[in-house]
PDB file with one MODEL, atoms N, CA, C and O in Angstrom:
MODEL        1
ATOM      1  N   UNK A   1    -132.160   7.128  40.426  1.00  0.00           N
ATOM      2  CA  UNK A   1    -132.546   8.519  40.345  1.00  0.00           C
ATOM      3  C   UNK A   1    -133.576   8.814  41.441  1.00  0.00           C
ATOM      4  O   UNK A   1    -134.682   8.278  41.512  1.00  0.00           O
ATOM      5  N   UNK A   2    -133.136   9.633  42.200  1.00  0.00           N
ATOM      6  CA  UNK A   2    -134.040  10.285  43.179  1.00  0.00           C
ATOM      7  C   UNK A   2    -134.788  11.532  42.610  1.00  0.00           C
ATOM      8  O   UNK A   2    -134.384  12.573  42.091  1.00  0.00           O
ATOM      9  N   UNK A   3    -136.517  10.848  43.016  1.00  0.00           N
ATOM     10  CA  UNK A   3    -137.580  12.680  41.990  1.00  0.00           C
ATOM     11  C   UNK A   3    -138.032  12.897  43.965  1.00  0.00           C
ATOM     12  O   UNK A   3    -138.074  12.189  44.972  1.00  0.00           O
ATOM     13  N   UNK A   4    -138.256  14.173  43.616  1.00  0.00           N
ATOM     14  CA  UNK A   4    -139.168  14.589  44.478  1.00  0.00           C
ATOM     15  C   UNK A   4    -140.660  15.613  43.979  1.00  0.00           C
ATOM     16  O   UNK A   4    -140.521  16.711  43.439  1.00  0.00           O
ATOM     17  N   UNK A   5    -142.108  14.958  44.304  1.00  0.00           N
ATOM     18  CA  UNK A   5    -143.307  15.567  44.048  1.00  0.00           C
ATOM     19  C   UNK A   5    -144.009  15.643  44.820  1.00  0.00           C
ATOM     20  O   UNK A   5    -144.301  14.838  45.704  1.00  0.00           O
ATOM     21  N   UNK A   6    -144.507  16.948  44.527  1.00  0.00           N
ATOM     22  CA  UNK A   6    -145.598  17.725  45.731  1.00  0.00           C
ATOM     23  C   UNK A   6    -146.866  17.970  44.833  1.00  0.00           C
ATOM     24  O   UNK A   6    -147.035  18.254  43.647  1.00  0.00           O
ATOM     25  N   UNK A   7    -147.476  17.795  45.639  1.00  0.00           N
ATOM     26  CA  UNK A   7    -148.740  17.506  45.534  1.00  0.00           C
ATOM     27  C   UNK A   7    -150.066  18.503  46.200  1.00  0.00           C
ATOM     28  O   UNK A   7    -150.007  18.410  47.426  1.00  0.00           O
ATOM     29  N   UNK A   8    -150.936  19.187  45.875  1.00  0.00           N
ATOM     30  CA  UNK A   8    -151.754  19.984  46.960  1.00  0.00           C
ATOM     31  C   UNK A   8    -153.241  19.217  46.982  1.00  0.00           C
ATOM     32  O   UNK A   8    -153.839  18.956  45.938  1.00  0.00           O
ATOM     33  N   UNK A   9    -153.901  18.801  48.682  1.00  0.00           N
ATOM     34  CA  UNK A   9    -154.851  17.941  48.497  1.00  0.00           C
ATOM     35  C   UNK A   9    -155.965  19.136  49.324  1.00  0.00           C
ATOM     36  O   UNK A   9    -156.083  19.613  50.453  1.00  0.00           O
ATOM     37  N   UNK A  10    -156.604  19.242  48.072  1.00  0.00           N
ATOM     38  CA  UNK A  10    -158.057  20.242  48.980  1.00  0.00           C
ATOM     39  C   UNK A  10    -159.052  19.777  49.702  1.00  0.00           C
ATOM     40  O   UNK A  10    -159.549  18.654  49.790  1.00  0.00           O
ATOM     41  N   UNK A  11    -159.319  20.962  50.295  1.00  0.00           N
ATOM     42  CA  UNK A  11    -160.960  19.878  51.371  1.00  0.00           C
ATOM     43  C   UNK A  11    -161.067  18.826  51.066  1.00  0.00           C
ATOM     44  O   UNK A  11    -160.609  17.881  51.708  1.00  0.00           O
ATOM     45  N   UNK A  12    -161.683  18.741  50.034  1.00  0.00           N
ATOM     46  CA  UNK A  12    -162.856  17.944  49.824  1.00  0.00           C
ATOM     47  C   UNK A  12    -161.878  16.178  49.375  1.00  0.00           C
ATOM     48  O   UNK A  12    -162.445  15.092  49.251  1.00  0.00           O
ATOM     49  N   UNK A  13    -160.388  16.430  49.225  1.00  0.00           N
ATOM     50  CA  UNK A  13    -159.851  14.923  49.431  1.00  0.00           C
ATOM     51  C   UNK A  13    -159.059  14.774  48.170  1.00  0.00           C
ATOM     52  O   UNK A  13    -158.014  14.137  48.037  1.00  0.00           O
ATOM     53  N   UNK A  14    -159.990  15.746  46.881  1.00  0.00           N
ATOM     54  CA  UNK A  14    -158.740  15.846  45.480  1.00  0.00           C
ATOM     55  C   UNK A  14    -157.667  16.019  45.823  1.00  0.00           C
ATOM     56  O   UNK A  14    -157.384  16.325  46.982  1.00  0.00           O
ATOM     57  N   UNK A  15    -156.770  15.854  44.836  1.00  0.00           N
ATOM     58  CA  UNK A  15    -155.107  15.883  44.975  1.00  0.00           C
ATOM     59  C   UNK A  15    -154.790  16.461  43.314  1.00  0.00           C
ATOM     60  O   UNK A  15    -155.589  16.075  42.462  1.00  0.00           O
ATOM     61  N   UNK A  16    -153.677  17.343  42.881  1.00  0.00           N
ATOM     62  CA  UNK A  16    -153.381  18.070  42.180  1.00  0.00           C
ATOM     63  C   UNK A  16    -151.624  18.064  42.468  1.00  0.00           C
ATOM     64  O   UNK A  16    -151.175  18.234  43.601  1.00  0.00           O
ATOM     65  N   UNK A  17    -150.699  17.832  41.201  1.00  0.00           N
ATOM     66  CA  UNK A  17    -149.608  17.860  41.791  1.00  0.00           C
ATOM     67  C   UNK A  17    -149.207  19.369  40.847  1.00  0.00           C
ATOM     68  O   UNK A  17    -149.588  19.886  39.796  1.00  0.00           O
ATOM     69  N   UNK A  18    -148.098  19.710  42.067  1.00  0.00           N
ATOM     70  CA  UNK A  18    -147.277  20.990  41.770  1.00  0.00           C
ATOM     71  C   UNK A  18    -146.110  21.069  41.361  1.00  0.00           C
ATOM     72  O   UNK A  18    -145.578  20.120  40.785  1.00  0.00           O
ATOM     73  N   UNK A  19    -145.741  21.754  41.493  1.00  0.00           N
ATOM     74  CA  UNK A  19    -144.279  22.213  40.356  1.00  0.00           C
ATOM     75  C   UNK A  19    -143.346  22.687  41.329  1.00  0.00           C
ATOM     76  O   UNK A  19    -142.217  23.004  40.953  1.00  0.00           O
ATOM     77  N   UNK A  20    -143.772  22.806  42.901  1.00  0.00           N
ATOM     78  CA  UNK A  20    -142.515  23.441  43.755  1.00  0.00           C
ATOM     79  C   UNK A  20    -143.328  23.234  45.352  1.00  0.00           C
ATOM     80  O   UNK A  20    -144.539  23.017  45.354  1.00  0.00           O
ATOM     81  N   UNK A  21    -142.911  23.282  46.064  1.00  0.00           N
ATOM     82  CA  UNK A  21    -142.910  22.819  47.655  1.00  0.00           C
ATOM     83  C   UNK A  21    -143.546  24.064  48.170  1.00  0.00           C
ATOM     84  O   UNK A  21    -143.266  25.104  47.574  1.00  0.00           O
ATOM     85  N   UNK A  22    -144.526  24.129  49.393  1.00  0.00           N
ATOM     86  CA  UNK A  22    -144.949  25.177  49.874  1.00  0.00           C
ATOM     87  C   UNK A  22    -144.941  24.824  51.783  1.00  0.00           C
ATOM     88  O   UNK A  22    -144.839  23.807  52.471  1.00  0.00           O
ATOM     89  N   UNK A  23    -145.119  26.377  52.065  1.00  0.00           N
ATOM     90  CA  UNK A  23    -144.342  26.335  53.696  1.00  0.00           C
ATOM     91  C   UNK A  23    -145.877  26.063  53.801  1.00  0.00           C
ATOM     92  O   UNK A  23    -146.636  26.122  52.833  1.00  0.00           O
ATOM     93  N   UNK A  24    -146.420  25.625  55.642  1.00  0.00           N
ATOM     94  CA  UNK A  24    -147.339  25.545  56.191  1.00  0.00           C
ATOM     95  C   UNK A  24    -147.527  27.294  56.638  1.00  0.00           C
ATOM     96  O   UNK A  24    -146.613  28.096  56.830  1.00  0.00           O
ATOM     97  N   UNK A  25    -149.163  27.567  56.728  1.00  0.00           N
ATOM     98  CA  UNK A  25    -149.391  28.843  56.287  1.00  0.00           C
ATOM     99  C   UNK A  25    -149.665  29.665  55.666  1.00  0.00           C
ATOM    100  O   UNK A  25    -150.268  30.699  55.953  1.00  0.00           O
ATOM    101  N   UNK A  26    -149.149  29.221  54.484  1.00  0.00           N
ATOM    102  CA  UNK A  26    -148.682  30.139  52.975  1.00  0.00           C
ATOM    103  C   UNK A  26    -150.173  30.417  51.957  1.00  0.00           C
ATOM    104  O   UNK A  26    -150.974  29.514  51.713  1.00  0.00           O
ATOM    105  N   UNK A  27    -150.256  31.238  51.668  1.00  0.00           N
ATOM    106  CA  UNK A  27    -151.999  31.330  51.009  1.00  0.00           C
ATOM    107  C   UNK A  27    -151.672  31.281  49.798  1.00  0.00           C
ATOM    108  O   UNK A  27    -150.860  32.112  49.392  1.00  0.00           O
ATOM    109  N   UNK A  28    -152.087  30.524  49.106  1.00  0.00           N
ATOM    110  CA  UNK A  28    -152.154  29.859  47.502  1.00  0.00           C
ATOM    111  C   UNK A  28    -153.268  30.087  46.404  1.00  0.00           C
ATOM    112  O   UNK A  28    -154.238  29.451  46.816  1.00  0.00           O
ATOM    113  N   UNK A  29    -153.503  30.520  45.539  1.00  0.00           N
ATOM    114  CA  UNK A  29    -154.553  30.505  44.783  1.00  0.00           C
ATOM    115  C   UNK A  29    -154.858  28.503  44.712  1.00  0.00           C
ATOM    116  O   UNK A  29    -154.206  27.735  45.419  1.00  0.00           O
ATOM    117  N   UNK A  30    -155.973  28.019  43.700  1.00  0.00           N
ATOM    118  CA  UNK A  30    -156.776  27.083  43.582  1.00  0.00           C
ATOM    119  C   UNK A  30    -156.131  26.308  42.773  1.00  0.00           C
ATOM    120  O   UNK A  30    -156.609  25.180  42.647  1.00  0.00           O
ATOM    121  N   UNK A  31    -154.918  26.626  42.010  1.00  0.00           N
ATOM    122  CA  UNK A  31    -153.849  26.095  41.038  1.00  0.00           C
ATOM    123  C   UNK A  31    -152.453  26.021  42.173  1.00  0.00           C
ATOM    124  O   UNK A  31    -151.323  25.798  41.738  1.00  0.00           O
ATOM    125  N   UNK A  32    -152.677  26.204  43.408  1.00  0.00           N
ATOM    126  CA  UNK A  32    -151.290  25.988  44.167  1.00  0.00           C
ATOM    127  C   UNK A  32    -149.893  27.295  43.957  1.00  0.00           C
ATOM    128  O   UNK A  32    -148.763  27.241  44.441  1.00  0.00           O
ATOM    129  N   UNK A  33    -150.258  27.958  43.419  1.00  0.00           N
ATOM    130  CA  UNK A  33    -149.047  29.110  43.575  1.00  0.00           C
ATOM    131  C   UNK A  33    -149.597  30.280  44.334  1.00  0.00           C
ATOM    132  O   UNK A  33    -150.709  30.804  44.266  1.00  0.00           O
ATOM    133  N   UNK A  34    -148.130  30.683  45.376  1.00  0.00           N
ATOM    134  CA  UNK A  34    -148.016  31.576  46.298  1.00  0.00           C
ATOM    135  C   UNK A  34    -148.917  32.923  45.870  1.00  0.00           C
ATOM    136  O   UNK A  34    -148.688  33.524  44.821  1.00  0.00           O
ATOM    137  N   UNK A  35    -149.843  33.278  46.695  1.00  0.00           N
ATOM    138  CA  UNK A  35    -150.481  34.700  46.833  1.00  0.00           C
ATOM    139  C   UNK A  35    -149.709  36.012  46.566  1.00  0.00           C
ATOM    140  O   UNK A  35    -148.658  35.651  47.096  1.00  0.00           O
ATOM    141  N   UNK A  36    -149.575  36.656  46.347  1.00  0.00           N
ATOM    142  CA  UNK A  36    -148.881  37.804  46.398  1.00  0.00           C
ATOM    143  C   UNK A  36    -149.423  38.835  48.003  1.00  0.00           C
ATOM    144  O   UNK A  36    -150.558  39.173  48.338  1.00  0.00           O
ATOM    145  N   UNK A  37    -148.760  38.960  48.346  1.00  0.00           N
ATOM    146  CA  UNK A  37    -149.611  39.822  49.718  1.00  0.00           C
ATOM    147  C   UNK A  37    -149.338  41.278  49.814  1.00  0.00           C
ATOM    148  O   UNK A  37    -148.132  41.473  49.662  1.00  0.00           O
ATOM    149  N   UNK A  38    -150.110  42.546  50.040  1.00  0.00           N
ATOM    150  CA  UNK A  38    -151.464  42.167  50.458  1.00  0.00           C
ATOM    151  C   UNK A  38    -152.133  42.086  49.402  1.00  0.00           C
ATOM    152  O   UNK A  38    -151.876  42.551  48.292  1.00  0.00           O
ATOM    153  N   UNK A  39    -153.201  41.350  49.826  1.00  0.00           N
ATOM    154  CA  UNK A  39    -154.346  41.025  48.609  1.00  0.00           C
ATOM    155  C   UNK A  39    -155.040  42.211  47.873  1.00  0.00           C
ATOM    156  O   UNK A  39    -154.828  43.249  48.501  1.00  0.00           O
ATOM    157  N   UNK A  40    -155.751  42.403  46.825  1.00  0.00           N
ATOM    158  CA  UNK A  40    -156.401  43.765  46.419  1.00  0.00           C
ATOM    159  C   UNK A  40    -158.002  43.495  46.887  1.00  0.00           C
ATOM    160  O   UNK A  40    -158.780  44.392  47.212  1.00  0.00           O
ATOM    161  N   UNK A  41    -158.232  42.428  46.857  1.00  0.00           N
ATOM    162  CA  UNK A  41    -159.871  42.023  47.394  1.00  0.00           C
ATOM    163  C   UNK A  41    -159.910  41.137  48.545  1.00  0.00           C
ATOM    164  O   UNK A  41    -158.861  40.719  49.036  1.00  0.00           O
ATOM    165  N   UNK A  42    -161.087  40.813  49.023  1.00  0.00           N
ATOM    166  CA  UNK A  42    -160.971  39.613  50.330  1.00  0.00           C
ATOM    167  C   UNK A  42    -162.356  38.707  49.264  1.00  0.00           C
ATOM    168  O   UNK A  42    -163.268  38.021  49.725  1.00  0.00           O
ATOM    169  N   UNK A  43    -162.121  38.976  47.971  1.00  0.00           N
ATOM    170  CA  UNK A  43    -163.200  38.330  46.923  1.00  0.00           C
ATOM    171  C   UNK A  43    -162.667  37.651  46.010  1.00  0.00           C
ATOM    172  O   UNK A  43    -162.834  37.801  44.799  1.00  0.00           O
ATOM    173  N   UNK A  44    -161.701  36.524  46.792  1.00  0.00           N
ATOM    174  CA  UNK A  44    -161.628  35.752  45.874  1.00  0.00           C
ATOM    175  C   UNK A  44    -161.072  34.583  46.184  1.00  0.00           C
ATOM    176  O   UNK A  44    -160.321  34.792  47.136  1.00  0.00           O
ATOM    177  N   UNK A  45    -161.042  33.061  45.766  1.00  0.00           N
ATOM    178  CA  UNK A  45    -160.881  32.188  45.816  1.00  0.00           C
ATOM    179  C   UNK A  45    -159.382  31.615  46.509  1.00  0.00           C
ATOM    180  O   UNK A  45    -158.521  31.406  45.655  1.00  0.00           O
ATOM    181  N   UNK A  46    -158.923  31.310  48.089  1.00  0.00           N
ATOM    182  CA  UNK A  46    -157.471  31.063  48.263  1.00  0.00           C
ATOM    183  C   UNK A  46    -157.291  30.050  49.480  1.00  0.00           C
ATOM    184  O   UNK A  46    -157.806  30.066  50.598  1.00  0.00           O
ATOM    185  N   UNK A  47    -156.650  29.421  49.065  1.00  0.00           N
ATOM    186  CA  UNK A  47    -156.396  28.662  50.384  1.00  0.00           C
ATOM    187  C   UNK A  47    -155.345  28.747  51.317  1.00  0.00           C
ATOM    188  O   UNK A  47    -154.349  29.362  50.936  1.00  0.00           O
ATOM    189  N   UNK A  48    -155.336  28.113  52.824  1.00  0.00           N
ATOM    190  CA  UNK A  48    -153.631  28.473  53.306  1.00  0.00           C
ATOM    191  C   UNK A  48    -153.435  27.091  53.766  1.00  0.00           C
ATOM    192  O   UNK A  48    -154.380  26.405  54.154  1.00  0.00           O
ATOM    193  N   UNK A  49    -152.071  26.621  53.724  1.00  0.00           N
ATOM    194  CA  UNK A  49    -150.923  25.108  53.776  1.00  0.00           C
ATOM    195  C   UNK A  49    -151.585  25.244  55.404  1.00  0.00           C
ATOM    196  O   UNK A  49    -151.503  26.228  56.139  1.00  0.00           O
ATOM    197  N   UNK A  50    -152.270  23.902  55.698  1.00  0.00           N
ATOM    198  CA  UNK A  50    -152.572  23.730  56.875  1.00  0.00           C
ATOM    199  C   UNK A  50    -151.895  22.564  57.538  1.00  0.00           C
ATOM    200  O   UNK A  50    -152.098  22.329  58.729  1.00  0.00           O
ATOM    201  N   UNK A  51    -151.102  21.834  56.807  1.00  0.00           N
ATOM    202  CA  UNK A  51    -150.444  20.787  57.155  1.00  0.00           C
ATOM    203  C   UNK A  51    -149.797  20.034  55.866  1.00  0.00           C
ATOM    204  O   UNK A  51    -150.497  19.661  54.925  1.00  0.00           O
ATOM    205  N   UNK A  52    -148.354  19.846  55.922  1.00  0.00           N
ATOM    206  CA  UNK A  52    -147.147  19.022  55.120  1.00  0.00           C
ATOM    207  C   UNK A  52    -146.531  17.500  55.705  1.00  0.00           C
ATOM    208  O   UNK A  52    -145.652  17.269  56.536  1.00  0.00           O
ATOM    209  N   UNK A  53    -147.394  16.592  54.892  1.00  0.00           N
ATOM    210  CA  UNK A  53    -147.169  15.200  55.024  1.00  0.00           C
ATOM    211  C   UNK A  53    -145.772  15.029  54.151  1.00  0.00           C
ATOM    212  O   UNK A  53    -145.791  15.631  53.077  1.00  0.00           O
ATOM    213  N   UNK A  54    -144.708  14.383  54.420  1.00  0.00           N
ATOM    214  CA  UNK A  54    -144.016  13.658  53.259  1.00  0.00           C
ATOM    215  C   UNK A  54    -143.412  12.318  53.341  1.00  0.00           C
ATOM    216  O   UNK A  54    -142.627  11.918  54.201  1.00  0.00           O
ATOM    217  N   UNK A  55    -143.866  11.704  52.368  1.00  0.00           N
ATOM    218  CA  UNK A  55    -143.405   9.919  52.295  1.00  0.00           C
ATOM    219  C   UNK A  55    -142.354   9.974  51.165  1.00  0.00           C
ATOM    220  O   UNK A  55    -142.160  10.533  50.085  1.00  0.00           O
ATOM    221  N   UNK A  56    -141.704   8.964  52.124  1.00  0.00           N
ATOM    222  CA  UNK A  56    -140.398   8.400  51.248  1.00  0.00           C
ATOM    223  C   UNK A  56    -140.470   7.290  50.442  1.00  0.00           C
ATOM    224  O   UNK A  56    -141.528   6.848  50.891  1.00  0.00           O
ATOM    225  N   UNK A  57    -140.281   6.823  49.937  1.00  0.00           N
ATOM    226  CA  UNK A  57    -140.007   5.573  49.157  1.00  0.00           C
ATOM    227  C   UNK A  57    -138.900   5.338  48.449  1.00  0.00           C
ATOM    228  O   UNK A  57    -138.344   6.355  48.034  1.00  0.00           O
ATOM    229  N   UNK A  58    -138.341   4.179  48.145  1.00  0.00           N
ATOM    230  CA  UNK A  58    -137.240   3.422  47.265  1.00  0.00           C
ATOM    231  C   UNK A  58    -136.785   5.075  46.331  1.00  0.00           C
ATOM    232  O   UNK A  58    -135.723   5.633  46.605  1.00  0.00           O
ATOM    233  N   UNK A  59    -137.408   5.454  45.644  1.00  0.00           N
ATOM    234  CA  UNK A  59    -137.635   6.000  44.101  1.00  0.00           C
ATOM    235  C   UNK A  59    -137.455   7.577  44.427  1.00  0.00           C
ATOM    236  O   UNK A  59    -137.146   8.412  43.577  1.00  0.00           O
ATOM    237  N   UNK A  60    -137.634   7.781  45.445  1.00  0.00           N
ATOM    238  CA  UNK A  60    -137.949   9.529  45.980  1.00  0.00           C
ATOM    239  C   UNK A  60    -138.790   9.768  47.303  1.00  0.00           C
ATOM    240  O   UNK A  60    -138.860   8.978  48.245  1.00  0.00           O
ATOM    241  N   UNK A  61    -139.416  10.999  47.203  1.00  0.00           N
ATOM    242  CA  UNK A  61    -140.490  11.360  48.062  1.00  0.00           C
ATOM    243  C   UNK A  61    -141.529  12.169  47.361  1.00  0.00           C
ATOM    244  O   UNK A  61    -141.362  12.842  46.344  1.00  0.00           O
ATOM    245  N   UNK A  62    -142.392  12.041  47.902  1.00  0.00           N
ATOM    246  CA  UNK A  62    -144.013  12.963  47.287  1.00  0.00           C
ATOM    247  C   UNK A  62    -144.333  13.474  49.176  1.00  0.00           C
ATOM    248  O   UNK A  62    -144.485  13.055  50.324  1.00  0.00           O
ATOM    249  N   UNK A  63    -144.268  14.709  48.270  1.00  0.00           N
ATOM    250  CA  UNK A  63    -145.039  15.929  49.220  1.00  0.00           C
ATOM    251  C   UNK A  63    -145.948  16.387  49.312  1.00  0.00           C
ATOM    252  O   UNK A  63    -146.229  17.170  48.405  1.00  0.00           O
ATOM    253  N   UNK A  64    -146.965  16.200  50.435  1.00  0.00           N
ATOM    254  CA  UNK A  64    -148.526  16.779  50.207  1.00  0.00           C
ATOM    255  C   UNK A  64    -148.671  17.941  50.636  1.00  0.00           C
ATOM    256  O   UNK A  64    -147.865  18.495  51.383  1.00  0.00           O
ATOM    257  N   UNK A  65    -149.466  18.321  50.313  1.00  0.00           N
ATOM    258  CA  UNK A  65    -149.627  19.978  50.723  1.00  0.00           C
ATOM    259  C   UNK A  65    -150.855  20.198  51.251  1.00  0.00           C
ATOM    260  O   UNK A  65    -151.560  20.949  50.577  1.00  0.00           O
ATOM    261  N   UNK A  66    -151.497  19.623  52.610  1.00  0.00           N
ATOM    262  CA  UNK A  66    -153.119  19.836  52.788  1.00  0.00           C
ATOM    263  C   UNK A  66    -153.698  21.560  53.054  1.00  0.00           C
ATOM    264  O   UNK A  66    -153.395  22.485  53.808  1.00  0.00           O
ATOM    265  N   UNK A  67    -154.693  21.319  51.945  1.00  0.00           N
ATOM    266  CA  UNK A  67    -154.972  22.810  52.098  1.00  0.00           C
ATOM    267  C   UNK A  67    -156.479  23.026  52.780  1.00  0.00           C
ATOM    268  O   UNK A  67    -157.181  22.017  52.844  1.00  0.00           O
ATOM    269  N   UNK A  68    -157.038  24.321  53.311  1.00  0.00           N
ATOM    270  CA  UNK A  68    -158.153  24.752  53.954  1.00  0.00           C
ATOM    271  C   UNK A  68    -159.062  25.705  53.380  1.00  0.00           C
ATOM    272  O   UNK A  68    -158.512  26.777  53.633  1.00  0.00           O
ATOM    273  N   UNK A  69    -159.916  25.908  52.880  1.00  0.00           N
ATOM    274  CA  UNK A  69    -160.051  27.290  52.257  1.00  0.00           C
ATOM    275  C   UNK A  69    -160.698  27.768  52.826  1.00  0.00           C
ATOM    276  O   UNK A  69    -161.568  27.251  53.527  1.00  0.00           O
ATOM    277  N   UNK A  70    -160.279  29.788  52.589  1.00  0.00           N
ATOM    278  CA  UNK A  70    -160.588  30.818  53.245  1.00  0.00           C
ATOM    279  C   UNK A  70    -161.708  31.164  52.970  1.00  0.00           C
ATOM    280  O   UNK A  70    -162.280  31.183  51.880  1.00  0.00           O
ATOM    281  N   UNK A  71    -162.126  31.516  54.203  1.00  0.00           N
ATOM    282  CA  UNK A  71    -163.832  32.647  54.086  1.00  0.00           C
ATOM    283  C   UNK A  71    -163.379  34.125  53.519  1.00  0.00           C
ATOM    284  O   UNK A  71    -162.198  34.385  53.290  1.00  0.00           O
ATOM    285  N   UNK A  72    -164.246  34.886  53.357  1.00  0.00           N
ATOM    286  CA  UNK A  72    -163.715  36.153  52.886  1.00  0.00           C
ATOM    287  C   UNK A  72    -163.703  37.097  53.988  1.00  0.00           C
ATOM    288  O   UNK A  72    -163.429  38.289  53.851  1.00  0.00           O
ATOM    289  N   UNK A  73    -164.056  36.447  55.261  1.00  0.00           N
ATOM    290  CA  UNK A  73    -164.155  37.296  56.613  1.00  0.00           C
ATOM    291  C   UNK A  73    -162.553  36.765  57.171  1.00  0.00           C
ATOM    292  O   UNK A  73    -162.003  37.479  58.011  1.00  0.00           O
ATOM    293  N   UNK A  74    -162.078  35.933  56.848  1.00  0.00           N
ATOM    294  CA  UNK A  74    -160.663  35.428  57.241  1.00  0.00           C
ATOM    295  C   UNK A  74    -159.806  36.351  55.869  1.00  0.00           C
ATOM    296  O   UNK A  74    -158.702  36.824  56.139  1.00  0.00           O
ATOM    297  N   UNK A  75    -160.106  36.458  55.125  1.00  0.00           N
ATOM    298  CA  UNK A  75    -159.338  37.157  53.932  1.00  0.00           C
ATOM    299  C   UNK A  75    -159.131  38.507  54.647  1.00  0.00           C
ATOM    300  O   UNK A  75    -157.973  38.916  54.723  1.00  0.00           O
ATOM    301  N   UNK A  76    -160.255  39.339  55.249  1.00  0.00           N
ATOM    302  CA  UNK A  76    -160.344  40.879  55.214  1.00  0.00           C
ATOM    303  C   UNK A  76    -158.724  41.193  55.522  1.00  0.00           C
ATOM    304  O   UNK A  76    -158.044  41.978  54.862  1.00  0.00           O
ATOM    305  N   UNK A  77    -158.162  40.255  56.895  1.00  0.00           N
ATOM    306  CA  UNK A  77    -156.972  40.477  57.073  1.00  0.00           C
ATOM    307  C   UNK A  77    -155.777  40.734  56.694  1.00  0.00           C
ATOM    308  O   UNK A  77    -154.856  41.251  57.326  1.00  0.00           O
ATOM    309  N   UNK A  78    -155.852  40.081  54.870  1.00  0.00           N
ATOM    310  CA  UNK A  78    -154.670  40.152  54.370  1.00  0.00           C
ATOM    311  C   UNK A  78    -155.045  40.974  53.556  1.00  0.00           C
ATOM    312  O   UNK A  78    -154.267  41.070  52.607  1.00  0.00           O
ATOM    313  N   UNK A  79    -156.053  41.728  53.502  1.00  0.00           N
ATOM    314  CA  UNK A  79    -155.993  42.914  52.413  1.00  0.00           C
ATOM    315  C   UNK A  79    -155.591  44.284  52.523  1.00  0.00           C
ATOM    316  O   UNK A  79    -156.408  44.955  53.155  1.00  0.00           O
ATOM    317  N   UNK A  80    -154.764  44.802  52.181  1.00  0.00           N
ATOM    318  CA  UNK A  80    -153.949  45.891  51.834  1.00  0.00           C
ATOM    319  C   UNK A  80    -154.330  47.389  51.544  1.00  0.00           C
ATOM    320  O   UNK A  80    -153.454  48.203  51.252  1.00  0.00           O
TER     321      UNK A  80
ENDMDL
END
């Protein structure tokens, strides 16, 4: 049986696994699911996919998801 798991690893080096694959870019709340865009505030907690590692092994693959988090002066942009 082949699994495949993704995983999102924040700054600071934690790792958290997810429930579905994300593009490089993509702005995520702190639980790993897609932003809705545009934002209603630039006040609040989000990160964006700054880089997608994936290892194979015997058993499957695990997908990392390295994330960056946003200032709220980098947010103003996506607000609506």
């Amino acid at each position: 049986m082949y699994t495949t798991e993704s995983f999102i690893v924040f700054p600071e080096g934690d790792t958290q696994e997810i429930e579905h694959t994300l593009h490089i870019n993509e702005l995520v709340d702190i639980n790993g699911n897609p932003l809705a865009l545009p934002l209603a505030t630039n006040r609040c907690i989000a990160f964006r996919v700054s880089r997608r590692i994936q290892k194979e092994n015997r058993g499957g693959e695990q997908i990392f998801h390295y994330l960056e988090l946003l200032s709220a002066a980098e947010l103003l942009s996506y607000v609506g």
